[in-house]
One Martini backbone bead per residue (centre of mass of N, CA, C, O) as a GRO file, in nm:
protein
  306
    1UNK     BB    1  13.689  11.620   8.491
    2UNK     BB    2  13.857  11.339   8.523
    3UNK     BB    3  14.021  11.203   8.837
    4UNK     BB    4  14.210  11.034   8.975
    5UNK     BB    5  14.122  10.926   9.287
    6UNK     BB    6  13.965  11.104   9.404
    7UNK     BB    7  13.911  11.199   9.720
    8UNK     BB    8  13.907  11.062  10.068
    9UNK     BB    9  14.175  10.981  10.220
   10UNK     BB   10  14.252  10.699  10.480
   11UNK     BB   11  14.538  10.717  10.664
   12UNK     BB   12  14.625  10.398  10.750
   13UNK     BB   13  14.629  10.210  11.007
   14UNK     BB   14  14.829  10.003  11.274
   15UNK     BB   15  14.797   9.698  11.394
   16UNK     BB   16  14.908   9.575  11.730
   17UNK     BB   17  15.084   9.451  11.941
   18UNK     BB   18  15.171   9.471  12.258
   19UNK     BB   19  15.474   9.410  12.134
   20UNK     BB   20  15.456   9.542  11.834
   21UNK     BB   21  15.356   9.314  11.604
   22UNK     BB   22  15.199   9.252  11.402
   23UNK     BB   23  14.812   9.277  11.371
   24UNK     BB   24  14.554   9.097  11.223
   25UNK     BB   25  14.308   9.154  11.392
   26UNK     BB   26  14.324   9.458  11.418
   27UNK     BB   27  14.309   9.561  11.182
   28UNK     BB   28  14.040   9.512  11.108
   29UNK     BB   29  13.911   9.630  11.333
   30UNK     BB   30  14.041   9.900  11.146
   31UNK     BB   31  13.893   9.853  10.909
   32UNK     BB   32  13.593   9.861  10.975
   33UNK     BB   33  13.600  10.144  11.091
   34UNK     BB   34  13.674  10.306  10.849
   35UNK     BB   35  13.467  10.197  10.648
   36UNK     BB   36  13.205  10.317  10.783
   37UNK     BB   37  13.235  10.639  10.696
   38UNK     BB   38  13.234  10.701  10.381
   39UNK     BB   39  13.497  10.718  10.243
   40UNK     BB   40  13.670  10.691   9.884
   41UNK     BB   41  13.921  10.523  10.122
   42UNK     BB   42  14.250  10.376  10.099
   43UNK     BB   43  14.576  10.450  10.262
   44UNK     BB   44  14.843  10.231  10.215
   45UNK     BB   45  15.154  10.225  10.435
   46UNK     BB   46  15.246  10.487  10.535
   47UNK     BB   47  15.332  10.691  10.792
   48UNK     BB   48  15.065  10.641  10.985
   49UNK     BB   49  15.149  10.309  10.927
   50UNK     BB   50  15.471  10.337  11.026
   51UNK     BB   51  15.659  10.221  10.775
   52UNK     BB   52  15.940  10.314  10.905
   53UNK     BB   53  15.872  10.067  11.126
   54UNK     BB   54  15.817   9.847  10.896
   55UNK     BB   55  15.863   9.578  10.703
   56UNK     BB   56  15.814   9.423  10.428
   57UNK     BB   57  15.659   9.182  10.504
   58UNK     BB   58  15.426   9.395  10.666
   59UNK     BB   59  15.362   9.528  10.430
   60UNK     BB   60  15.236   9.324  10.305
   61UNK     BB   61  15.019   9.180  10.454
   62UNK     BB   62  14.876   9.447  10.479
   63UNK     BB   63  14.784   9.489  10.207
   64UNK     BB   64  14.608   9.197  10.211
   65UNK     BB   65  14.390   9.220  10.453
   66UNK     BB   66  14.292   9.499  10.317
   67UNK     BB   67  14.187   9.389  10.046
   68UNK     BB   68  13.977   9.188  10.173
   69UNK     BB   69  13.803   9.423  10.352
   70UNK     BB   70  13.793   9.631  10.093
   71UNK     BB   71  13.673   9.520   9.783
   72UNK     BB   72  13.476   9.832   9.738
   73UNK     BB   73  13.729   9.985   9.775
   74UNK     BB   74  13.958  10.248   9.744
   75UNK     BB   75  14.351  10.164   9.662
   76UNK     BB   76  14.624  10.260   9.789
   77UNK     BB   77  14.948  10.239   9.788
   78UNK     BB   78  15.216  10.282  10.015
   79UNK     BB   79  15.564  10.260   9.823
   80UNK     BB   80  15.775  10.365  10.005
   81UNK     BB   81  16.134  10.341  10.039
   82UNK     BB   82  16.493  10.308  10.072
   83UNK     BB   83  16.428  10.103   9.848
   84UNK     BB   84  16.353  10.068   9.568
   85UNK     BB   85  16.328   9.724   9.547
   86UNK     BB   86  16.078   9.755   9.740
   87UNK     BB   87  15.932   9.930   9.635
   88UNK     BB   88  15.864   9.759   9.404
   89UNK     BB   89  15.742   9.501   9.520
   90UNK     BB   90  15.526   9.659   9.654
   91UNK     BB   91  15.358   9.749   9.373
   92UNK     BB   92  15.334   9.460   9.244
   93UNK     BB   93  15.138   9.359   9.522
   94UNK     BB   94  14.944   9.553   9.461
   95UNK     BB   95  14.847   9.475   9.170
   96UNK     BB   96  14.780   9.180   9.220
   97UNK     BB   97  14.558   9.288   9.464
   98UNK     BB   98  14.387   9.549   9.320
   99UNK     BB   99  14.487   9.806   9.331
  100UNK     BB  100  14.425  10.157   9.224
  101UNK     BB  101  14.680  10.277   9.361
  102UNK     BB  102  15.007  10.489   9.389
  103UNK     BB  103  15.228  10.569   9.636
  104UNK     BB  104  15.532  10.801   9.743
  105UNK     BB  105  15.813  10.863   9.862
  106UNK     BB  106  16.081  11.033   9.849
  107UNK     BB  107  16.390  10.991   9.879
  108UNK     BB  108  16.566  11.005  10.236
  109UNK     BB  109  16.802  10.891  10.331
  110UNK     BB  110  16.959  11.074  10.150
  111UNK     BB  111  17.065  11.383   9.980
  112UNK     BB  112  16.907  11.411   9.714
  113UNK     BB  113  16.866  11.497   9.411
  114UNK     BB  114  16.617  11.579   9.206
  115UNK     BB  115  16.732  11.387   8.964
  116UNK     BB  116  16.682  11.138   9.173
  117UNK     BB  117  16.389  11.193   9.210
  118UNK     BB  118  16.305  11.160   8.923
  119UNK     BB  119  16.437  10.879   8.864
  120UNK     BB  120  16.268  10.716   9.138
  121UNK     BB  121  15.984  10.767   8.957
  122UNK     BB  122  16.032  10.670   8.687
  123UNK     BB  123  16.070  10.358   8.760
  124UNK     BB  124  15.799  10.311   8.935
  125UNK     BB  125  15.637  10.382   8.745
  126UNK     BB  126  15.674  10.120   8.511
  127UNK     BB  127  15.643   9.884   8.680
  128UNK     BB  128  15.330   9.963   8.608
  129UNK     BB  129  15.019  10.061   8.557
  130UNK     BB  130  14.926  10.242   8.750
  131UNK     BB  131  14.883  10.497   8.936
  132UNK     BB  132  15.056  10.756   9.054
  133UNK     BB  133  15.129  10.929   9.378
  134UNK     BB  134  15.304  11.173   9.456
  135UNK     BB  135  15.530  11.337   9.762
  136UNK     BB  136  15.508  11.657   9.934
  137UNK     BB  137  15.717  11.605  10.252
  138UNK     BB  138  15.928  11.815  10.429
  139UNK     BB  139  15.906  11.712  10.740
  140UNK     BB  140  16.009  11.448  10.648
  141UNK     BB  141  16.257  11.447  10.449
  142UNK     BB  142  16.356  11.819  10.498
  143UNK     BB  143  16.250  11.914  10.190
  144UNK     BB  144  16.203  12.058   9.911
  145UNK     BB  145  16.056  12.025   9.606
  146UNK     BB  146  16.111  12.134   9.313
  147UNK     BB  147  15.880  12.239   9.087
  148UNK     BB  148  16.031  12.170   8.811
  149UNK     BB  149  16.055  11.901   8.910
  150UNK     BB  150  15.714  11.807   8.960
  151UNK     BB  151  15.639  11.868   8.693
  152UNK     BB  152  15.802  11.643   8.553
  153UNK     BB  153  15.689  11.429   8.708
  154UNK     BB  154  15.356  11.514   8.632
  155UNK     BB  155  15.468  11.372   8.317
  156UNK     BB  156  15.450  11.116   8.383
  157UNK     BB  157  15.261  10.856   8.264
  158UNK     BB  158  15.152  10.740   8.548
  159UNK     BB  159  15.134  11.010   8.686
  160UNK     BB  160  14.854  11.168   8.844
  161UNK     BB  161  14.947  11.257   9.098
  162UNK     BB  162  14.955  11.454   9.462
  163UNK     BB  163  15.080  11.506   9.753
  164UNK     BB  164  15.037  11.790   9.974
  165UNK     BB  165  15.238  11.852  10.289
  166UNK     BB  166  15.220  12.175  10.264
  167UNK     BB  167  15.240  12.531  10.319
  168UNK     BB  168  15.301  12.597  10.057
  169UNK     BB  169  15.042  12.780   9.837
  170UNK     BB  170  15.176  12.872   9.602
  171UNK     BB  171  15.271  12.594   9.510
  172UNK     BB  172  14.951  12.517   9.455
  173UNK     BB  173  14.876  12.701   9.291
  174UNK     BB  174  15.079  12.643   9.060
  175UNK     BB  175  15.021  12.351   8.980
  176UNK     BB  176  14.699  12.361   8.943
  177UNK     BB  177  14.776  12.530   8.663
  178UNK     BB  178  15.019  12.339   8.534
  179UNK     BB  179  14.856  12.046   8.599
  180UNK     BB  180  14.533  12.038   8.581
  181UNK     BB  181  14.518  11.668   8.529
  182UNK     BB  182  14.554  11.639   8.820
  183UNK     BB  183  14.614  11.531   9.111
  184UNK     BB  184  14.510  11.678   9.428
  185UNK     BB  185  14.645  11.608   9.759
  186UNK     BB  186  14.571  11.712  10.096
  187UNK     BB  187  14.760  11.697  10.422
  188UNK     BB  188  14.632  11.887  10.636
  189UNK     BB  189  14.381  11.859  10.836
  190UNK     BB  190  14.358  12.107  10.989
  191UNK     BB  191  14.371  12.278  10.646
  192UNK     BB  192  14.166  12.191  10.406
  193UNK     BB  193  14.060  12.428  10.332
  194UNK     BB  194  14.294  12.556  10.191
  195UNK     BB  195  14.320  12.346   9.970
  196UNK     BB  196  14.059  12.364   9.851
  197UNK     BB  197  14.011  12.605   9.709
  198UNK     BB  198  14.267  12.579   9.542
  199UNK     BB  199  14.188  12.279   9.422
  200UNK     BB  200  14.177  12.016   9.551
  201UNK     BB  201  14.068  11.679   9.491
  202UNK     BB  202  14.141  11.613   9.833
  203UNK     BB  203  14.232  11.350  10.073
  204UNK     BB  204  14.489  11.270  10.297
  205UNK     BB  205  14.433  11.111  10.661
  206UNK     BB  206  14.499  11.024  11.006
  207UNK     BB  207  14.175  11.153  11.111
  208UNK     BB  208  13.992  11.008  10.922
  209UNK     BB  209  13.993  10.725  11.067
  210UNK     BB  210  13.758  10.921  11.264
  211UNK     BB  211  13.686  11.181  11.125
  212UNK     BB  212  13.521  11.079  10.791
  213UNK     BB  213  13.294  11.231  10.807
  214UNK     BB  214  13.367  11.518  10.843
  215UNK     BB  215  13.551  11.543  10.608
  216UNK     BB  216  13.295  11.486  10.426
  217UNK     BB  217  13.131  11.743  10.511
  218UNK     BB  218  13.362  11.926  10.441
  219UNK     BB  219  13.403  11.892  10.105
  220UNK     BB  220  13.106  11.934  10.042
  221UNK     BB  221  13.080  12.206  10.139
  222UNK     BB  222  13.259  12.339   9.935
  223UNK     BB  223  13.151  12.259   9.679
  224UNK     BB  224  12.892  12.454   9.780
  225UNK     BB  225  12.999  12.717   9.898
  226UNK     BB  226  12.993  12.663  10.230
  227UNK     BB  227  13.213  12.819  10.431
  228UNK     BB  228  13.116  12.814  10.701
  229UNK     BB  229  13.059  12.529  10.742
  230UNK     BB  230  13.365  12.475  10.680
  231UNK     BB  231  13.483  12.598  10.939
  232UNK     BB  232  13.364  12.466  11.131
  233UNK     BB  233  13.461  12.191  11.059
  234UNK     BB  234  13.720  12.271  11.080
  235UNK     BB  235  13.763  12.333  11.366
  236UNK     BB  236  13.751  12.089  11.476
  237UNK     BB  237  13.995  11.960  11.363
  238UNK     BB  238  14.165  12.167  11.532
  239UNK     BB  239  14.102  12.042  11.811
  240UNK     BB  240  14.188  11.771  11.777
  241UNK     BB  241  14.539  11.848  11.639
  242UNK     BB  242  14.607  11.998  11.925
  243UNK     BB  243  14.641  11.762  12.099
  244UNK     BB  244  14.807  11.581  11.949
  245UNK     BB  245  15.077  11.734  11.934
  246UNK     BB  246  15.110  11.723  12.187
  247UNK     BB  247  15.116  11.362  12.234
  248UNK     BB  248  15.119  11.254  11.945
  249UNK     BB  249  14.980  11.176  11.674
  250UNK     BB  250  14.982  10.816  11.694
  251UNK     BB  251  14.959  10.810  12.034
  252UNK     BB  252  14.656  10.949  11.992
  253UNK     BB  253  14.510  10.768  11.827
  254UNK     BB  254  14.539  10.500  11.985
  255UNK     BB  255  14.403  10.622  12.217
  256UNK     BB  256  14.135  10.655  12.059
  257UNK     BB  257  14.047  10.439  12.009
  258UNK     BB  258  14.042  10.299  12.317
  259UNK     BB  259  13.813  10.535  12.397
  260UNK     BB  260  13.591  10.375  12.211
  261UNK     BB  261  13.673  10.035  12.211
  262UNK     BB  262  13.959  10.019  12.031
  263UNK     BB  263  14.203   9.794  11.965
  264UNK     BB  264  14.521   9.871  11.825
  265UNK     BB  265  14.769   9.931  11.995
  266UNK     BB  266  15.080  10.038  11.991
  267UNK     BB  267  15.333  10.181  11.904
  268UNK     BB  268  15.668  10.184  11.759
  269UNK     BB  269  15.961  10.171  11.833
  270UNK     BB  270  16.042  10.489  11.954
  271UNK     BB  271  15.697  10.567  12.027
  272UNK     BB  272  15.556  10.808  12.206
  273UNK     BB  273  15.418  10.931  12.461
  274UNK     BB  274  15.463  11.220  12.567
  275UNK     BB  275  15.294  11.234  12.826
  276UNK     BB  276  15.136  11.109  13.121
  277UNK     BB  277  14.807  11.234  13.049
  278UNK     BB  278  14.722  11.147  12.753
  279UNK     BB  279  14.512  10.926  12.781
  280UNK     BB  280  14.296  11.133  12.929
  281UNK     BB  281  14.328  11.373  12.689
  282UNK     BB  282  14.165  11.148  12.511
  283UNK     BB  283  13.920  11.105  12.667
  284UNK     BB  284  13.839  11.414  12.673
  285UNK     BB  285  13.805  11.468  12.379
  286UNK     BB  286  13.593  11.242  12.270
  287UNK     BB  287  13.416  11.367  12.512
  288UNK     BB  288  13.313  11.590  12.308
  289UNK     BB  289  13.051  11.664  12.147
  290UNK     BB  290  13.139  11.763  11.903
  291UNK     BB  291  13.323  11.512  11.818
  292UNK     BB  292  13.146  11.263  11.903
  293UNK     BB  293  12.937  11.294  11.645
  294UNK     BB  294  13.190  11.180  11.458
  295UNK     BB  295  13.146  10.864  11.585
  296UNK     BB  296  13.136  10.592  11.475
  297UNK     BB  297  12.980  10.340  11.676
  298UNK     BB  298  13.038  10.430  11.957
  299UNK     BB  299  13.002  10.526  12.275
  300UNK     BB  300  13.073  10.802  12.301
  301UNK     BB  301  12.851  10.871  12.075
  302UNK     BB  302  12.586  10.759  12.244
  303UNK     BB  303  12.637  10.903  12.519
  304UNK     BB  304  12.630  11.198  12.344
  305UNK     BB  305  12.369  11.150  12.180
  306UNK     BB  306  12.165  10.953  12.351
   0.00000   0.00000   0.00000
């Protein structure tokens, strides 16, 4: 069975510049490396992307700056906003620019009711002809969405599937069963094993950025069946994320980008690095053999193995 958008893609991160305003040099820099890696493509505009603090403006340029050094990459647009007519904006100029499909955020501005929320997917969904893949991630809502209603969203004509960032395991077990020929993608990077198993047909993630080899041979494994080596490799990733939540996973990603020699900019305020050793603690991390490895064409991975 063919699934639409199926495979691992980076939640692309966001260049700025030392002042925080959007940085299209950077960027640029940000969209070659993480393009090296061989992932299935690019989720632009989400989350990682720094989004719920950047205009729609910047947000439209970063969509085109991405569309023309990708344009042989599989592209992902999120564009979910509190505001319905910007999230259409955003989808439109998407499909403009040639992007393979659009996600969004359930809206959360204010406590919407699930009527609402099923609302606000079906008119985002009619505006393209694009797939959409809708958005179940309660950390950063608040809340989950009920089952029931996800099923009804992901019964609508133009959405394909599904982006799943909840510890709820049970539920994505229900969803992949009642919902067969949607895309199923696992958002949790440091547990995308558990995800993998239960039937996600991809992932889409953060450290995707820099350890998108990583999880394409995490991927890999499982799917050949060799859950040992697939352990291996999630033990890594977990190693990785768990300095990161320490540090601020934005502020750690940013800092581990300077520590291989791109300068990707700071997060934009009011994100902060957490720690005051944070910036050592990722290039403490990233010179660790195990990570080092998996470092496409840095400094810290060639004096690390070479």
């Amino acid at each position: 069975m063919t699934k639409p958008l199926a495979g691992m893609y980076a939640a692309l991160m966001t260049g700025l510049a030392d002042d925080g305003s959007f940085c299209p040099n950077r960027q640029k820099a940000l969209n070659f490396h993480v393009l090296g890696q061989g992932l299935t493509g690019l989720y632009v505009g989400g989350s990682s992307g720094e989004s719920g603090l950047l205009g729609v403006d910047e947000l439209l340029h970063q969509q085109e700056i991405v569309a023309r050094d990708a344009a042989s990459t599989r592209l992902i647009a999120h564009v979910g906003a509190p505001s319905l007519r910007h999230s259409v904006s955003l989808a439109k100029n998407a499909k403009k620019l040639g992007y393979h499909g659009l996600s969004a955020l359930p809206p959360h501005a204010y406590p919407f009711t699930d009527a609402e929320i099923l609302a606000y997917y079906s008119e985002l969904q009619a505006a393209t002809d694009l797939p959409l893949i809708v958005y179940e991630v309660p950390v950063r809502t608040g809340r989950p969405i009920a089952l029931e209603t996800l099923t009804e969203i992901l019964s609508l004509p133009h959405v394909a599937g599904l982006k799943f960032t909840s510890t709820d395991m049970f539920k994505l077990s229900v969803l992949r069963r009642r919902c067969p020929d949607a895309t199923l993608f696992f958002g949790f990077d440091e547990v995308y094993l558990s995800g993998a198993v239960l039937g996600a047909d991809g992932g889409i993630g953060t450290t995707y950025n820099l350890l998108g080899r990583l999880y394409m041979a995490l991927d890999a494994a499982v799917k050949a069946g060799n859950l040992t080596e697939a352990q291996r490799l999630q033990d890594i990733s977990a190693i990785f994320v768990e300095t990161l939540v320490e540090t601020g996973i934005l502020p750690g990603m940013k800092a581990a980008f300077r520590a291989i020699g791109i300068e990707v900019g700071p997060t934009r305020a009011p994100m902060l690095m957490r720690l005051d050793d944070g910036e050592a603690r990722i290039a403490d991390l990233v010179s660790r053999p195990e990570i080092a490895e998996w470092l496409v064409g840095s400094p810290v991975r060639e004096s690390a193995v070479g």
